[in-house]
C-alpha positions as CSV (number, residue, x, y, z in Angstrom):
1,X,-10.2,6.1,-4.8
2,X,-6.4,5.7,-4.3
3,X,-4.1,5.7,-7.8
4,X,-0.8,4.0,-7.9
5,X,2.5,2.4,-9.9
6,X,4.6,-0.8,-9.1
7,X,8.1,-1.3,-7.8
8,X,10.2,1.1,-8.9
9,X,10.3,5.1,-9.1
10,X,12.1,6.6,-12.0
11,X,12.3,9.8,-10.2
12,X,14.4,9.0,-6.9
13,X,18.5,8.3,-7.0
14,X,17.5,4.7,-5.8
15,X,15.5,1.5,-6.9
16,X,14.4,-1.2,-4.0
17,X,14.6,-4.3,-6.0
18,X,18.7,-4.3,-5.2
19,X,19.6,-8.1,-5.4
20,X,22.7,-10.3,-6.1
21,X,23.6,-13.7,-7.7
22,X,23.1,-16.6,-5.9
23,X,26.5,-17.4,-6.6
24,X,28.0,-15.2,-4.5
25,X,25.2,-15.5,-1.1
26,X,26.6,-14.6,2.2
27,X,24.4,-13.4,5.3
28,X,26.2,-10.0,5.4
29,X,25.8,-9.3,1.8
30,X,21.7,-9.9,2.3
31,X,22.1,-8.0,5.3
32,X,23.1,-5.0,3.2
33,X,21.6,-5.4,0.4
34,X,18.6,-5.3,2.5
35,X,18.8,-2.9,4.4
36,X,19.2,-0.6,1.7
37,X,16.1,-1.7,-0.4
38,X,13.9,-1.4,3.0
39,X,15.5,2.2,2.7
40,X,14.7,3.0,-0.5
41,X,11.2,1.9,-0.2
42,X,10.7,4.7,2.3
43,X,12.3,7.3,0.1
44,X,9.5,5.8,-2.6
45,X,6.8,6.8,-0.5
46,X,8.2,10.0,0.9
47,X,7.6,10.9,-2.8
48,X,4.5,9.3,-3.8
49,X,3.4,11.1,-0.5
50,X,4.6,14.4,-1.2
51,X,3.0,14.1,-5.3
52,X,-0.2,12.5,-3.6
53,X,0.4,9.3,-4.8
54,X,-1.5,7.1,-2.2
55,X,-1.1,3.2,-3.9
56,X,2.1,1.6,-4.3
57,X,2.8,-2.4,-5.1
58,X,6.5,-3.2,-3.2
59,X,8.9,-5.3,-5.3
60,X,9.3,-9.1,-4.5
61,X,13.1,-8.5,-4.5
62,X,12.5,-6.4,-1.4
63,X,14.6,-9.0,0.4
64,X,16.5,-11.4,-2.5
65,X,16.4,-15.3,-1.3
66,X,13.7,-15.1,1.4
67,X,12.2,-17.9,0.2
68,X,15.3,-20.6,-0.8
69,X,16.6,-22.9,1.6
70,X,19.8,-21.1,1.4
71,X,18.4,-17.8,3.4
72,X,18.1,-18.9,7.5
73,X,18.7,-15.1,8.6
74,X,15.8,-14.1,10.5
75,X,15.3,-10.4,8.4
76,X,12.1,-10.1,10.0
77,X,13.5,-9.9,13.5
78,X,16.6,-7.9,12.6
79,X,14.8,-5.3,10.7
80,X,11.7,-5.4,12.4
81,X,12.6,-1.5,13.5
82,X,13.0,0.1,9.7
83,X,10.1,-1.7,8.6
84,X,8.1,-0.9,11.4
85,X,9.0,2.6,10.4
86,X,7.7,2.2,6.8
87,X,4.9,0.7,8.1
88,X,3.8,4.1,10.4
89,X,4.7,6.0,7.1
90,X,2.2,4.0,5.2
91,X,-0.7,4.1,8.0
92,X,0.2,8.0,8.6
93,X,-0.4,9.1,4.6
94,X,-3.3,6.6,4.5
95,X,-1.7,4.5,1.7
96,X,-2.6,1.4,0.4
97,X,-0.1,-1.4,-0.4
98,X,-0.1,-4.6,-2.4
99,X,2.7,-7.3,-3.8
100,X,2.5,-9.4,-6.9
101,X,4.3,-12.6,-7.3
102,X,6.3,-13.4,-9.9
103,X,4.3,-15.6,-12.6
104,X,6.5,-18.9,-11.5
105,X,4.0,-19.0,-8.4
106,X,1.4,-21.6,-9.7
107,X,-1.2,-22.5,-6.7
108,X,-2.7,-24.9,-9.1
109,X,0.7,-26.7,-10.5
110,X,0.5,-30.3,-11.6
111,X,3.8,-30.6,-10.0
112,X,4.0,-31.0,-6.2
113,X,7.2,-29.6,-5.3
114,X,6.0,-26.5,-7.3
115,X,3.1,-26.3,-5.3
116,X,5.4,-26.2,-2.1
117,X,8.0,-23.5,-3.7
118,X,4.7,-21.5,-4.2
119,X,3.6,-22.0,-0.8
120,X,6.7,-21.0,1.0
121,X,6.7,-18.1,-2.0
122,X,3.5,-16.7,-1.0
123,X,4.3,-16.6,3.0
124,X,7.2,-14.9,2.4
125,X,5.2,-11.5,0.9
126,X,2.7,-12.1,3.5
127,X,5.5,-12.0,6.2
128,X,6.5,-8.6,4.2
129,X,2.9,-6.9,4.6
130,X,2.8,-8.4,8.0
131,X,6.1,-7.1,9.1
132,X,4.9,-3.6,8.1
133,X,1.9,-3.8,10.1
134,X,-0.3,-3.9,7.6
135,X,-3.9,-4.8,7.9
136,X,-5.8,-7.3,5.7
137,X,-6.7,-4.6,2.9
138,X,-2.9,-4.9,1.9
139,X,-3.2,-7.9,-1.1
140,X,-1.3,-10.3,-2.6
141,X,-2.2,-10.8,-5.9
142,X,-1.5,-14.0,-8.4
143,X,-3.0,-15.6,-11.5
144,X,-5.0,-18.9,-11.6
145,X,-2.3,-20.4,-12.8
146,X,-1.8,-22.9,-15.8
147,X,-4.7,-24.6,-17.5
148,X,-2.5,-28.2,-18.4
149,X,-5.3,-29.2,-21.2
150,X,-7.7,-29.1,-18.5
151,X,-9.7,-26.2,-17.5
152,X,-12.2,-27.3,-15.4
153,X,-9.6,-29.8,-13.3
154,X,-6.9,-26.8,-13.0
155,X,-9.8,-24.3,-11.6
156,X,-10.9,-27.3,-9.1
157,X,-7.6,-27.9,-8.1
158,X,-6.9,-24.0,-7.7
159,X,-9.3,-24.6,-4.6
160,X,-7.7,-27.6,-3.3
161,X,-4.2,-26.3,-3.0
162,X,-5.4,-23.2,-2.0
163,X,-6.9,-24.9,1.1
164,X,-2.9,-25.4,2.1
165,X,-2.2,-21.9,2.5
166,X,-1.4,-20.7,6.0
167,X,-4.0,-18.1,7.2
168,X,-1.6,-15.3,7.4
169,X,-1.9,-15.6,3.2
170,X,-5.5,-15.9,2.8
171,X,-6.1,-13.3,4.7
172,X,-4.5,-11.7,1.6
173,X,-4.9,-13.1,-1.6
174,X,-6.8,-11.8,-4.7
175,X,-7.0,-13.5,-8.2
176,X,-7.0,-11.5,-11.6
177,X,-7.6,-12.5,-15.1
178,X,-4.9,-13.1,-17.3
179,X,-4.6,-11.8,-21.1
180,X,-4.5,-16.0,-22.2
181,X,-5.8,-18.2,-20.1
182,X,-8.2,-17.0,-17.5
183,X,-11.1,-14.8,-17.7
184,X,-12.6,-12.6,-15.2
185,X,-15.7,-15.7,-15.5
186,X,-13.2,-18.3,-14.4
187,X,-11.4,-15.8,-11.5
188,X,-15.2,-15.8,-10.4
189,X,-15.8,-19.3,-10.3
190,X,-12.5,-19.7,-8.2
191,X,-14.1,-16.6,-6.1
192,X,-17.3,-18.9,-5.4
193,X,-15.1,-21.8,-4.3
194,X,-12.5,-20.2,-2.4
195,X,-14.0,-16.6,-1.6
196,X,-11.4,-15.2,-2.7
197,X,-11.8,-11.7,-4.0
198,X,-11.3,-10.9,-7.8
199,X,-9.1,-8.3,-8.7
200,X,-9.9,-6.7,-12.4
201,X,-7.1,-5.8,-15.3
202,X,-8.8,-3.8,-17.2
203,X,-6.1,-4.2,-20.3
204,X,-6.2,-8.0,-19.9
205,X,-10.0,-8.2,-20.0
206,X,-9.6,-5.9,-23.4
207,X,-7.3,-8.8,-24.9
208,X,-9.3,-11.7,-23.2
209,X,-12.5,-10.8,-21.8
210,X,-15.0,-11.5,-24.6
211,X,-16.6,-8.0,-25.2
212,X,-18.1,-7.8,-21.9
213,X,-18.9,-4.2,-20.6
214,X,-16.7,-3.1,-17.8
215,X,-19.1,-1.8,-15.8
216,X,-21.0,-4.9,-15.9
217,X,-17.8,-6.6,-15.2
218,X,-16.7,-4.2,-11.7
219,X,-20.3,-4.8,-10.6
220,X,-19.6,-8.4,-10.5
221,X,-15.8,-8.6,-9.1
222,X,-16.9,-5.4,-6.4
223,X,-19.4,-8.0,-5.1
224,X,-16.1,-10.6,-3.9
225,X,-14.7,-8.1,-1.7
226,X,-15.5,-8.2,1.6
227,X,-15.2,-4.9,4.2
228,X,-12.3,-6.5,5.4
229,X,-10.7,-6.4,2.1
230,X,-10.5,-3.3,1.7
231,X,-12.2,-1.5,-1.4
232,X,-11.6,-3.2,-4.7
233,X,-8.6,-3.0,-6.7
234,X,-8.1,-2.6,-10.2
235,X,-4.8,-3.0,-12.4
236,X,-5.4,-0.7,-15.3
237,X,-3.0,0.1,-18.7
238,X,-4.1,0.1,-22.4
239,X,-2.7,-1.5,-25.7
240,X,1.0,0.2,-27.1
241,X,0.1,1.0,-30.3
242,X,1.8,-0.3,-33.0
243,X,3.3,-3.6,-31.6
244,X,2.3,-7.0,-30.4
245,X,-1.7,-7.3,-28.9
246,X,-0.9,-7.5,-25.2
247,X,1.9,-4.9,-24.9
248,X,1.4,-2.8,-21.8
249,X,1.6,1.2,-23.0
250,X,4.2,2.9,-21.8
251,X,2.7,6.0,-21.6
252,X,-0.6,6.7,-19.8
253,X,-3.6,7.5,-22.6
254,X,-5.8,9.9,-21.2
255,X,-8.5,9.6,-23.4
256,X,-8.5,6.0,-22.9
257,X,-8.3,6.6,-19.1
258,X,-10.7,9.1,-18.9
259,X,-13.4,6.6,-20.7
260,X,-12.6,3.9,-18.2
261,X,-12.5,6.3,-15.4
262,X,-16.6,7.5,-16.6
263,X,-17.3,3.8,-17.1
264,X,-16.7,2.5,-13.6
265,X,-18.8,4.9,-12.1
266,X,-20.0,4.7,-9.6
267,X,-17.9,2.0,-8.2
268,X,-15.0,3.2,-5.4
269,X,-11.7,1.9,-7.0
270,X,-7.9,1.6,-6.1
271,X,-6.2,1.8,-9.4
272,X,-2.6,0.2,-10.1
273,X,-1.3,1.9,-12.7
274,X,0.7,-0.8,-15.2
275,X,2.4,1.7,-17.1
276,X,6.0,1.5,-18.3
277,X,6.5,5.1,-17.0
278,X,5.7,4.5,-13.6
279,X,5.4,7.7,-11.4
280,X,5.2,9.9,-14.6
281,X,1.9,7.9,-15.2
282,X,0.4,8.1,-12.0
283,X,0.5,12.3,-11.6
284,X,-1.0,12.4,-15.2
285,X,-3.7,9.9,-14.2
286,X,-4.2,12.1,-10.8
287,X,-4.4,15.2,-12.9
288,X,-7.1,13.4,-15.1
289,X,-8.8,12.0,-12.2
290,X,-8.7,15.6,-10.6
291,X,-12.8,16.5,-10.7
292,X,-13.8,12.2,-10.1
293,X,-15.4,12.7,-6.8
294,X,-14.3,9.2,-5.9
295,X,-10.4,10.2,-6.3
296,X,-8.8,10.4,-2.3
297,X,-6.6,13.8,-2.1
């Protein structure tokens, strides 16, 4: 069991997610702006490696534009050495690495040409992952997707679309359930068309999940992942109290933790953290998690 944050790292002079308006585009500008995002992304993992930190999700904006019309420049080729670099770091410390789409990529759109800016969306993080060398355990993961007053059509055209993806994506998508639309039920139906492996929020199943008992709920989802895939990943954060239903904490709860942590025994888990405080979050949840005989050290 690996524990992780997304994105960004409160505790290091730098962010990743550097970017610029499209305004002002020019090749050299990407250029640099990359290159120092790539950079900072190491200096991320130098720390999560050095506070045992082992799961990370990279930021989409890890290169800004990749996947308009307006960015020809091959970054793949031209930083092929600094992210081969991150790539050893990851495979040295034993890390594991995922992306997540903005919520504008909607594999089961009504709309065709949002269909295709999904599609050329999605191959750009997989280009990322492959870039760094990654194996197929490294996921992309998305939502279903809209419903458009029609449920059962948007789930059955989920599996149509997703027949369009290139290989290179497959290879390393996951579905979770959403806190409106989609249940982990529905994520499992698309799971039986597709075979694509379910990943499980824990805090969107509490908002939209109809009571049902986690445990009963990771036995099911474990079952979509394959050996290929990696062991199953989880996206884990509880209610803020005292504000909207559906507010991500932004402090880690431990008592809360520490019941979901007994509950999905004995189930192996990598847990993304979705807590506002980021690192802070993940060395209380490793503290927590200390004794779990599951947790990787």
């Amino acid at each position: 069991m690996k524990i992780g944050y997304p994105c960004i790292n409160y505790s290091v002079p730098c962010r990743g997610n550097k970017t610029f308006r499209f305004a002002s585009y020019a090749e050299d500008r990407l250029i640099e702006t990359v290159g120092k995002n790539i950079g900072c992304l190491l200096t991320i993992l130098e720390y999560n490696a050095a506070h045992g930190i082992l799961f990370f999700r990279i930021t989409s904006d890890l290169v800004p534009f990749a996947s308009h019309p307006v960015c020809t420049f091959d970054w793949q080729a031209h930083f092929s050495m600094e992210l081969g670099t991150v790539g050893d770091f990851i495979r040295e410390h034993n890390m594991r690495i995922s992306m997540h789409p903005d919520q504008f990529v909607l594999i089961n759109a009504l709309d065709a040409d949002i269909v295709a800016r999904t599609i050329t969306e999605l191959e750009y993080h997989a280009r990322v992952l492959d870039s760094l060398g990654l194996d197929g355990s490294a996921k992309i993961q998305i939502h279903i997707g809209g419903v458009y007053g029609n449920r059962a059509s948007s789930l059955s055209r989920f599996g149509q679309n997703y027949r369009l993806l290139h290989p290179s994506v497959r290879q390393r998508l996951v579905i979770e359930n959403d806190d409106r639309a989609y249940t982990v039920a529905d994520c499992l139906k698309v799971s039986e068309i597709t075979g694509i492996p379910v990943l499980f929020d824990v805090f969107h199943h509490e908002v939209n999940g109809g009571g049902q008992p986690v445990a009963e709920v990771i036995s099911r989802v474990a079952a979509t992942w394959k050996k290929t895939d990696g062991i199953p990943m989880v996206d884990y954060s509880s209610q803020e109290p005292r504000v909207r239903k559906g507010n991500h904490a932004a402090r880690l709860d431990p008592r809360h933790f520490l019941i979901f942590l007994n509950a999905s025994q004995p189930f192996d888990l990598d847990i993304m953290l979705e807590i506002k405080e980021k690192e802070a979050a993940a060395i209380t949840a490793l503290r927590i998690a200390g004794r779990d005989k599951r947790l990787l050290t």
